[in-house]
Structure formats: C-alpha cells, structure tokens
C-alpha atoms as one frame of an Amber mdcrd trajectory, in Angstrom:
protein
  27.656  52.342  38.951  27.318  49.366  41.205  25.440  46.444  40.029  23.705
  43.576  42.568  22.464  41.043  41.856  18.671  42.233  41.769  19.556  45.021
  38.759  21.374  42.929  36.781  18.534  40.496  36.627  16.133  43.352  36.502
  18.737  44.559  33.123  18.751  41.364  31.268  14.969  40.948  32.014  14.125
  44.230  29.986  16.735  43.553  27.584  15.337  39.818  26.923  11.441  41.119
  26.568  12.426  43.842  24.271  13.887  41.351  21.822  10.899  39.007  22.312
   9.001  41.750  21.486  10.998  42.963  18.853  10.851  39.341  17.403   7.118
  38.992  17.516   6.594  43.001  15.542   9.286  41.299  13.063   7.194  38.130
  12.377   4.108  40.224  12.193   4.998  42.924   9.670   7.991  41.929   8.365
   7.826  38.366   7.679   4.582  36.898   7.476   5.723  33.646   6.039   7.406
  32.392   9.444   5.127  34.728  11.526   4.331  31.470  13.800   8.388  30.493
  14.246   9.092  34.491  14.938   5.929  34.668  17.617   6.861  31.013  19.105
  10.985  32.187  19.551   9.828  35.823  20.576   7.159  34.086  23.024  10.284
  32.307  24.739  11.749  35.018  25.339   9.238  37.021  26.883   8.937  33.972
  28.969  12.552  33.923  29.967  12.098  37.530  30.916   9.211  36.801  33.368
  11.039  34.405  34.948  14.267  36.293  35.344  11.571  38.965  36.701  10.252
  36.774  39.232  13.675  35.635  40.773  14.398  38.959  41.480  14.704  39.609
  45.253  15.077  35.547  45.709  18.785  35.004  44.954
C-alpha cells in the first residue's frame, strides 16, 4: 500500500475529526459537567482536521 503525501493527510484528517467528534458525543452524554471543555477540545480538533483537509493537494 503506497502512501503520498495527499492520503496520509487525507488519513490523519478522518482520524482527527472522528476523535473531535467522539469528544464532543462524550461531553454531551457522558459528562455533562465539563460538556463546554469536551465541545471546546473536540471543536479543535475538528478544526485541525479541516485544515489538514484543505492542504491536501497543496504540499
């Protein structure tokens, strides 16, 4: 399986919205006294993700 640059980004961009995501759920219905730190960390790394998302293609 050969990686390039453009799938490894594309990789760690799924992987990094899927825990933001995961984080956010866990705030939600898990934790509700630290929902806002849980959405704020989880909102960072959907963030991340778009951004790793965008530079696909440009390095």
């Amino acid at each position: 399986m050969g990686l390039n640059k453009n799938k490894i980004f594309g990789y760690t961009a799924l992987i990094l919205m899927l825990l933001g995501t995961g984080l956010i759920l866990l705030g939600v219905f898990m934790y509700k006294e630290y929902t806002i730190g849980f959405t704020v960390m989880g909102l960072g790394f959907n963030a991340t993700a778009w951004a790793f998302n965008a530079l696909r293609g440009r390095i």
